[in-house]
C-alpha positions as CSV (number, residue, x, y, z in Angstrom):
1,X,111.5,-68.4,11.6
2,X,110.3,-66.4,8.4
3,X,110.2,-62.8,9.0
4,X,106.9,-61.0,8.0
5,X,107.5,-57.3,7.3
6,X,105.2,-54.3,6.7
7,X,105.2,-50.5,5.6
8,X,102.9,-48.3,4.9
9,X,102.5,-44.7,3.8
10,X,106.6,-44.3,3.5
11,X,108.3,-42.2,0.5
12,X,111.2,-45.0,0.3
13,X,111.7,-48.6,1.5
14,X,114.7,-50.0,1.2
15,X,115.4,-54.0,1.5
16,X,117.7,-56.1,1.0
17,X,116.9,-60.0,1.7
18,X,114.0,-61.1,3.6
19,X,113.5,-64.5,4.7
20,X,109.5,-64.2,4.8
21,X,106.9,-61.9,3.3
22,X,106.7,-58.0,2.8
23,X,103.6,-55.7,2.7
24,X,103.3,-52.7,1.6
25,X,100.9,-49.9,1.6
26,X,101.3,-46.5,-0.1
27,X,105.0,-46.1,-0.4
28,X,106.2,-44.1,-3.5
29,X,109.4,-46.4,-4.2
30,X,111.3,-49.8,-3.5
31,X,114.8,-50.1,-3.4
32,X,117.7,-52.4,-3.1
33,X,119.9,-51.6,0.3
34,X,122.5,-53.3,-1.3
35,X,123.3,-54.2,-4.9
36,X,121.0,-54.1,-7.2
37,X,118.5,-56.7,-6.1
38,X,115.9,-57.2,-3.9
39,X,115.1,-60.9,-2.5
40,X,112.1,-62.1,-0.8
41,X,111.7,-65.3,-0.5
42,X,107.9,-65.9,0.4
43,X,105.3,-63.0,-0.8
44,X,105.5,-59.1,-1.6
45,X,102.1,-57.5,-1.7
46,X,101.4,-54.2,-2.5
47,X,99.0,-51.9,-2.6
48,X,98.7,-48.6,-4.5
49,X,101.4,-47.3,-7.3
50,X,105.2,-48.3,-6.5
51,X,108.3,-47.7,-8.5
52,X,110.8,-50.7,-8.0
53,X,114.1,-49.3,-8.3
54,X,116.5,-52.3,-9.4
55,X,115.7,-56.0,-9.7
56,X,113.4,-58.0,-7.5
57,X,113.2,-62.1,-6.8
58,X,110.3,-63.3,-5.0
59,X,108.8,-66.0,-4.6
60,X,104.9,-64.6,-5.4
61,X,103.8,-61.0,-6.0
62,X,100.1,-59.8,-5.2
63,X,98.6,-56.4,-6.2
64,X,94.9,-55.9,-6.0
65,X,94.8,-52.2,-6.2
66,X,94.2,-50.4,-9.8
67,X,97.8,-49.0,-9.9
68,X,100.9,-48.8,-11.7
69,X,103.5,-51.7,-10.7
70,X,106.7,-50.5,-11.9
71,X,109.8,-52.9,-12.2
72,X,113.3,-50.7,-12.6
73,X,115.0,-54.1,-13.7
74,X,114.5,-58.0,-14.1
75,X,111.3,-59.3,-12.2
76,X,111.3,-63.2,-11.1
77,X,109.2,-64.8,-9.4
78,X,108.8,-68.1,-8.5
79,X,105.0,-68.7,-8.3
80,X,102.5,-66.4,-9.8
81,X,103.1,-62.6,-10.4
82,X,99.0,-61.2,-9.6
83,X,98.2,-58.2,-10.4
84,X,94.5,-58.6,-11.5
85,X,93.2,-54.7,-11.6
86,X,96.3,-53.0,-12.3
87,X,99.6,-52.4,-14.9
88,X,102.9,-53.8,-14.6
89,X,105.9,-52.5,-16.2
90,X,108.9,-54.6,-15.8
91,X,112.2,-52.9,-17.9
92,X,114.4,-55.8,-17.7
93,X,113.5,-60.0,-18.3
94,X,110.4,-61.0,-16.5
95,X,110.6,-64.4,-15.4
96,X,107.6,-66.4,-13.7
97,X,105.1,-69.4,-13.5
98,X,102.1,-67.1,-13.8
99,X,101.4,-63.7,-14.8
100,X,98.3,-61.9,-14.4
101,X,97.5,-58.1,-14.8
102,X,94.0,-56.5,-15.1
103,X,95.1,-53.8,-17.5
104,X,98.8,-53.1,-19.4
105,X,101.7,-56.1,-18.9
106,X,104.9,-54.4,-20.6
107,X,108.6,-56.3,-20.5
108,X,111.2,-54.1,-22.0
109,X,113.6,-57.4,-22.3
110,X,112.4,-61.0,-22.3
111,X,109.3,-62.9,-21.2
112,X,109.5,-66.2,-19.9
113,X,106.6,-68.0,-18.0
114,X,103.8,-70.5,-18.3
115,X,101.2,-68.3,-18.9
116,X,100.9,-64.8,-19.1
117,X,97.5,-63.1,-19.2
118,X,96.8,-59.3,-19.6
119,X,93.3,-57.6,-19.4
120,X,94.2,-55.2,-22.1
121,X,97.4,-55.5,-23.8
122,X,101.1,-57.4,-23.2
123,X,103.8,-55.9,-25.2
124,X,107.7,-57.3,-24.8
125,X,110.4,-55.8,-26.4
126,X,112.4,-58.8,-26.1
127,X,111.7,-62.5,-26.7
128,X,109.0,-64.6,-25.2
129,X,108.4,-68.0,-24.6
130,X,105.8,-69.3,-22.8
131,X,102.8,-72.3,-22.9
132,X,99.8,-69.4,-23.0
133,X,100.0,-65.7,-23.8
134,X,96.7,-63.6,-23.6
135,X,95.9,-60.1,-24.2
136,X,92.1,-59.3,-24.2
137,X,93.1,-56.5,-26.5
138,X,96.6,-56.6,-27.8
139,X,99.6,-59.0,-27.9
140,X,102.5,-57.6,-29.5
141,X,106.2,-59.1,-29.2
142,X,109.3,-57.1,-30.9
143,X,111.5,-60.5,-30.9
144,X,110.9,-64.1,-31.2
145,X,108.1,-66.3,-29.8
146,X,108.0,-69.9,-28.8
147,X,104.4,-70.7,-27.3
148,X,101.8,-73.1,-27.4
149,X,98.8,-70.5,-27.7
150,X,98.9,-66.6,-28.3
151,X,95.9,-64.8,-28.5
152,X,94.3,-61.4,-28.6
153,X,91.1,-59.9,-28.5
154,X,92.1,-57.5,-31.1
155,X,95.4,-58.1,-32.4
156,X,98.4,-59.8,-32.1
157,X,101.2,-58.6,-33.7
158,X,104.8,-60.7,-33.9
159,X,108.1,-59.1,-35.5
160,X,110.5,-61.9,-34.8
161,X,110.2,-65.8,-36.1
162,X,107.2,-67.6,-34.2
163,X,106.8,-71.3,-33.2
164,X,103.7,-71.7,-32.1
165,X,100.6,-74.5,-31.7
166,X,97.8,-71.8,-32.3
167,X,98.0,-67.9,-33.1
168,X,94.3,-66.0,-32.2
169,X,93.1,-63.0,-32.8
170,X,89.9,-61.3,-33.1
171,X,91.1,-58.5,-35.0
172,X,94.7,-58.3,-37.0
173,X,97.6,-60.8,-36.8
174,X,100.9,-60.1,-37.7
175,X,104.3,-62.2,-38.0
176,X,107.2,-62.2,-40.0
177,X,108.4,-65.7,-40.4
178,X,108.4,-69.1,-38.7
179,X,106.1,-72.1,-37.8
180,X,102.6,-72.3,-36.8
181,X,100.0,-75.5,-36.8
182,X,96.5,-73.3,-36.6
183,X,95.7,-69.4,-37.3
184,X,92.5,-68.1,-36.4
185,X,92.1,-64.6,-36.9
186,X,88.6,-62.5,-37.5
187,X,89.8,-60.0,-40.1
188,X,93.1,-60.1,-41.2
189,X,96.4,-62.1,-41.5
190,X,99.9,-61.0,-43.0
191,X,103.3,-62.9,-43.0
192,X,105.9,-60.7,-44.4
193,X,109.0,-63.6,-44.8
194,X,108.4,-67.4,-45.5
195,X,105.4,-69.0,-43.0
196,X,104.5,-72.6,-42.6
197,X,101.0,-72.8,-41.1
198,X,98.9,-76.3,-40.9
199,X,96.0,-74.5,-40.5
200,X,95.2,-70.9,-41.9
201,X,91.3,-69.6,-41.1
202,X,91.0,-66.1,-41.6
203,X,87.8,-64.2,-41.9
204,X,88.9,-61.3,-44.1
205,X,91.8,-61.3,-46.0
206,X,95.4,-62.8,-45.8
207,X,99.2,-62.8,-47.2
208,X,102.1,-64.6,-46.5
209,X,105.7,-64.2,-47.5
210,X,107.8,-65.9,-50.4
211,X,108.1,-69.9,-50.2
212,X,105.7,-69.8,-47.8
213,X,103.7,-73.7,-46.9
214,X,100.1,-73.8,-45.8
215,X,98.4,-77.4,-45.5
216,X,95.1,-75.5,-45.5
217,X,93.9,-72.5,-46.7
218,X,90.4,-70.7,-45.3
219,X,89.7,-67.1,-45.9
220,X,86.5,-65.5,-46.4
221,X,87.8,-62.6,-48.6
222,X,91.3,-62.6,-50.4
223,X,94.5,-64.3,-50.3
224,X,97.9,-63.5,-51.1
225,X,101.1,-65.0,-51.6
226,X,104.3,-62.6,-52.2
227,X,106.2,-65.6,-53.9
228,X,106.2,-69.2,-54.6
229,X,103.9,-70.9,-52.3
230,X,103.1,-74.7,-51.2
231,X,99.5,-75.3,-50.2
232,X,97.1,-78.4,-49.9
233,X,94.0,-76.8,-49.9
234,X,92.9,-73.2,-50.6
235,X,89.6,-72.3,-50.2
236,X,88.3,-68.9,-51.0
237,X,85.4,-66.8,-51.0
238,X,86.8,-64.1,-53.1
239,X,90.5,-63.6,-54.7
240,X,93.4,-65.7,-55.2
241,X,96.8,-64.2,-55.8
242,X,100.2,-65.6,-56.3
243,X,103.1,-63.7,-57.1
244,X,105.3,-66.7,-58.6
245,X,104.5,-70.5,-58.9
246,X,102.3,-72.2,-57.3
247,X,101.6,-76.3,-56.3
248,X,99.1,-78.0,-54.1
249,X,96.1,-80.4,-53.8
250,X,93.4,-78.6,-54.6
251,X,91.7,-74.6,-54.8
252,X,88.7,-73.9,-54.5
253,X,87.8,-69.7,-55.0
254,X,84.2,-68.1,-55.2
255,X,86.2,-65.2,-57.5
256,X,89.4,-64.9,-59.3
257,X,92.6,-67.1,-58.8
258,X,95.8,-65.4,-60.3
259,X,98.6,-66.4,-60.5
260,X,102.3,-64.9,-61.8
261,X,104.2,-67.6,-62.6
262,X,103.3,-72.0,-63.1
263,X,100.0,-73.5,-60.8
264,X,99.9,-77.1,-60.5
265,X,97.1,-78.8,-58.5
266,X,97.1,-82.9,-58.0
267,X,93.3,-83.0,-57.5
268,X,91.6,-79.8,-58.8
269,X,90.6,-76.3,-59.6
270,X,87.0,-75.0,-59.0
271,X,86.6,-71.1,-59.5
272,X,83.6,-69.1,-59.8
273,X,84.8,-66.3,-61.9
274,X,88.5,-65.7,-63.8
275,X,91.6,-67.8,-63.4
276,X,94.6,-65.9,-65.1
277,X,97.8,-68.1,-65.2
278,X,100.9,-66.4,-65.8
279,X,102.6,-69.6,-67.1
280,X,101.3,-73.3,-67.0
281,X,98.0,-74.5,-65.7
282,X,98.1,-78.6,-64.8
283,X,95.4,-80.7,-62.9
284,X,96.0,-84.1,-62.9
285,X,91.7,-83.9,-61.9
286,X,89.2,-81.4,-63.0
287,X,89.1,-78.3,-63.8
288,X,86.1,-76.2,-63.7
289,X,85.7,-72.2,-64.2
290,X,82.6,-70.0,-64.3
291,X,83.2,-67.8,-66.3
292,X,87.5,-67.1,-68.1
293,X,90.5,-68.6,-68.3
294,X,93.8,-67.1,-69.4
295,X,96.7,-69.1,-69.5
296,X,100.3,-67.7,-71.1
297,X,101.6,-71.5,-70.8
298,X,99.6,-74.6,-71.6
299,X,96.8,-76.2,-70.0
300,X,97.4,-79.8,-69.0
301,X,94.1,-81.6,-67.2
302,X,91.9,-84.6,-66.7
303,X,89.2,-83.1,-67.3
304,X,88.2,-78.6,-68.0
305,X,84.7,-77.2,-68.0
306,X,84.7,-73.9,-68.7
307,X,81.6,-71.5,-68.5
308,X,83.2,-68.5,-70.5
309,X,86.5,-67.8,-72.1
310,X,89.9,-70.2,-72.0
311,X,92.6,-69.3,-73.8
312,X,96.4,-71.3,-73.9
313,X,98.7,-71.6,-75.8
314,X,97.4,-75.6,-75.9
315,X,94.5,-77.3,-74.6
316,X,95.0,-81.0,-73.2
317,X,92.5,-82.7,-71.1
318,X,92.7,-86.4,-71.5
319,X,89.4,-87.4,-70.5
320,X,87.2,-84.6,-71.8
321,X,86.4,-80.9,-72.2
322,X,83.4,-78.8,-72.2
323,X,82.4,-75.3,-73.0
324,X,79.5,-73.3,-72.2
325,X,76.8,-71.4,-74.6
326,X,78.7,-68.3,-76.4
327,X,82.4,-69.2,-75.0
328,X,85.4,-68.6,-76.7
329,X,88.1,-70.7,-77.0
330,X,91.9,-69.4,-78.5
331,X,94.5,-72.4,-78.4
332,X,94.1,-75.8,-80.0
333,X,92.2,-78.3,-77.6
334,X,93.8,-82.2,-77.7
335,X,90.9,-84.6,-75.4
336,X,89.2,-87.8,-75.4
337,X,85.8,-86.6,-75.4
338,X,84.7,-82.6,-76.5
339,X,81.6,-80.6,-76.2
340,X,81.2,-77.9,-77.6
341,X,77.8,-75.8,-76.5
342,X,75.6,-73.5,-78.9
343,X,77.3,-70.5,-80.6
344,X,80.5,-71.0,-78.8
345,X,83.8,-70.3,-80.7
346,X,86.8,-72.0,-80.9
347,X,90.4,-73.0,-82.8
348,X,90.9,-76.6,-83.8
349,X,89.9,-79.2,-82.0
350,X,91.3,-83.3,-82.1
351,X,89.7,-85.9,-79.8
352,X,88.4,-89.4,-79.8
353,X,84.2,-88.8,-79.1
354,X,83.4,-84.6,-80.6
355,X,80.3,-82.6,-80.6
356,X,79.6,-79.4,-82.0
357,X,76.1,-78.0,-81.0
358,X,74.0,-75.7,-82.9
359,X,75.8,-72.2,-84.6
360,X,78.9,-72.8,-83.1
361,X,81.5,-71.5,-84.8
362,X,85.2,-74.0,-85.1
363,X,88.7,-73.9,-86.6
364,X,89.5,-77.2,-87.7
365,X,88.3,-81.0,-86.4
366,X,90.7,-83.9,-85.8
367,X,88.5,-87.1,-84.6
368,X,87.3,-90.3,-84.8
369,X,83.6,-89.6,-84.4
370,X,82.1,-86.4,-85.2
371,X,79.0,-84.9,-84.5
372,X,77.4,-81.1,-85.8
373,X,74.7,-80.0,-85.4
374,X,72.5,-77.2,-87.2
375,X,73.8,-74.2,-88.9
376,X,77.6,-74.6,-87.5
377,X,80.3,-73.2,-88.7
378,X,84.1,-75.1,-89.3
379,X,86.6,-72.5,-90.9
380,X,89.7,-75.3,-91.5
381,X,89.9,-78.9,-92.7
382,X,87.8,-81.9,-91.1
383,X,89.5,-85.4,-90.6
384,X,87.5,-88.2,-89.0
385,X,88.8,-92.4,-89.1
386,X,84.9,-93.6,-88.0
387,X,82.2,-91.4,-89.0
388,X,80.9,-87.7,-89.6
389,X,77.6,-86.5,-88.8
390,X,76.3,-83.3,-89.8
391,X,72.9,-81.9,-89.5
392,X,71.2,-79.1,-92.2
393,X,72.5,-75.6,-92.8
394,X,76.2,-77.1,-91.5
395,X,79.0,-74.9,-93.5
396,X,81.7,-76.7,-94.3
397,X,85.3,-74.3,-95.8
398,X,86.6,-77.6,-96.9
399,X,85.6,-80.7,-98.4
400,X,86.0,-83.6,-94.9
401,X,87.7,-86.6,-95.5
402,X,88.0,-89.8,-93.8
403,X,91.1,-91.1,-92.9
404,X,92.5,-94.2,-92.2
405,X,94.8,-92.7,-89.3
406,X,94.6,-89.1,-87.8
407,X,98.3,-87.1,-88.1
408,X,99.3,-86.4,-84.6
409,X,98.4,-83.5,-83.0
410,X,101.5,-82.0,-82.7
411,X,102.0,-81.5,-86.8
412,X,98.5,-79.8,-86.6
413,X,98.4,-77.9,-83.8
């Protein structure tokens, strides 16, 4: 027959096994008669602040005071660990089905359980693997994590390698390497070593580690990656950063995208503002800028429309390119089809289909129909094989010939 055992307003209790359930009730400490181990095999409730000296097995533990549940050792229990208005410290592993706590959950070694839900914060020191682990302020774990969900109110902070289905946080996240399909995070997101994330949505600002892989990228602010990075899709309210090369399917940046080293996109680039290539730009679709950009490489495209300033060391979009009013170009531009707008400025130019609008300003022009309109400006030679048109007050530096075959670009570039 199960033994049901109670205390209540004792300095010490000591037990050893108990084939049944234990209460109790405003006793100071808990200790093992023997060993170093307390067993109970049905429930241990307790009420009011107890200091558990040594490791306890059980097979459910209830709590419903506001107090401190102290653990001198591992804690396992076999069904649910309750504690729903109070703390528990446990400074050894912790090992359950369920864990609830109203207010602090701290395991000085490893966490393993189902779920694991604290009020305020759950901090292990250890590793912790688990299907749910909620903090409704903090999460922070000092080794590695293998869930399916983490989340925190406010942050959630990992500082080993994480494999994870979905990281939350309404605040901060934090990790240092490892794999996780979604991030959701309110404000900010950092990965100091190598990440792989399916899914990053961030509402502030975010950076990962060296040779980090993101399928998609979603911040509202800024982005950064400390390295080569892999992406699918960025998109970005404000900055873009990339400390090395980058490659993916497509970005998409309200600001400035910059990167150190190479950026290669397979189905475009769309910025608002500035893109500033440290090496060489290539989109096998469109690229489309607002207002500059700077590449130290070349610039390899479909197709480039650029509101401002592009400069390259050389130009190629193979379907067409288009400037805005006033731009600037520096590099020589190679494309089927180019437009160049109203008192824009620009090297040499050799295409198929070209248009130069009124008091534009060009280097020299390599095509097979040309078009200039009124009071331009061409500084070099002119070679057409179809026709030239050229409206009044058009200044010419040479004389334009037709030809019956354009050099290739290469020996005029």
């Amino acid at each position: 027959m199960a033994e049901r055992l109670s205390f209540k307003n004792e300095d010490t209790v000591e037990l050893g096994k108990v084939d049944g359930d234990v209460e109790i009730r405003n006793c100071r400490t808990l200790r093992p008669s023997e060993g170093d181990t307390i067993l109970i095999t049905g429930t241990l409730s307790i009420a009011d602040e107890i200091n558990i000296e040594g490791a306890l097995q059980c097979g459910r533990l209830e709590s419903k005071s506001r107090d401190q549940i102290t653990v001198h050792g591992n804690l396992t229990v076999e069904k649910a660990a309750s504690v729903p208005r109070g703390s528990l410290t446990i400074y050894g592993d912790a090992k359950a089905r369920d864990i609830e706590v109203g207010a602090a959950l701290r395991v000085d070694g490893n966490l393993e359980c189902v779920a694991a839900k604290a009020g305020a914060s759950i901090k292990v020191t250890g590793d912790a693997k688990a299907q749910r682990l909620t903090g409704g302020a903090s999460v922070k774990i000092e080794g590695n994590v293998d869930v399916d969900r983490i989340s925190g109110g406010g942050s959630v902070g990992i500082y080993g390698k994480i494999q994870a289905e979905e990281f939350d946080a309404g605040g901060s996240g934090k990790t240092v390497r490892g794999v996780i399909k979604k991030v959701s995070v309110g404000g900010s997101f950092k990965a100091e070593e190598a990440i792989e994330i399916e899914d990053l949505d961030v509402g502030g600002a975010a950076k990962v580690g060296p040779g980090s892989k993101i399928s998609t990228v979603d911040i509202g602010g800024t982005f950064k990656a400390d390295g080569d990075f892999t992406f699918g899709e960025i998109n970005v309210g404000g900055t873009v950063k990339i400390n090395g090369n980058a490659t993916g399917r497509l970005i998409e940046v309200g600001g400035t995208v910059k990167t150190e080293g190479d950026l290669e996109v397979s189905e475009g680039l769309d910025v608002g503002g500035t893109a500033a290539i440290g090496g060489n730009l290539k989109s096998d679709g469109k690229i489309k800028v607002g207002g500059t950009v700077r590449a130290e490489g070349r610039i390899d495209t479909f197709r480039i429309i650029v509101g401002g300033e592009i400069r390259a060391e050389y130009i190629k979009a193979t379907d067409g390119f288009r400037i805005g009013k006033r731009a600037e170009v520096r590099g020589f531009v190679e494309s089927n089809e180019i437009l160049i707008r109203e008192r824009a400025r620009t090297d040499s130019l050799y295409g198929s289909d070209i248009r130069i609008e009124e008091r534009a300003r060009v280097g020299s022009i390599y095509g097979k129909t040309i078009y200039i309109e009124r009071d331009a400006y061409v500084e070099g030679e002119v070679l057409y094989t179809e026709s030239l048109e050229a409206e009044d007050g058009v200044t010419f530096r040479e004389e334009p010939r037709k030809v019956d075959q354009l050099p290739p670009p290469e020996q005029v570039s």
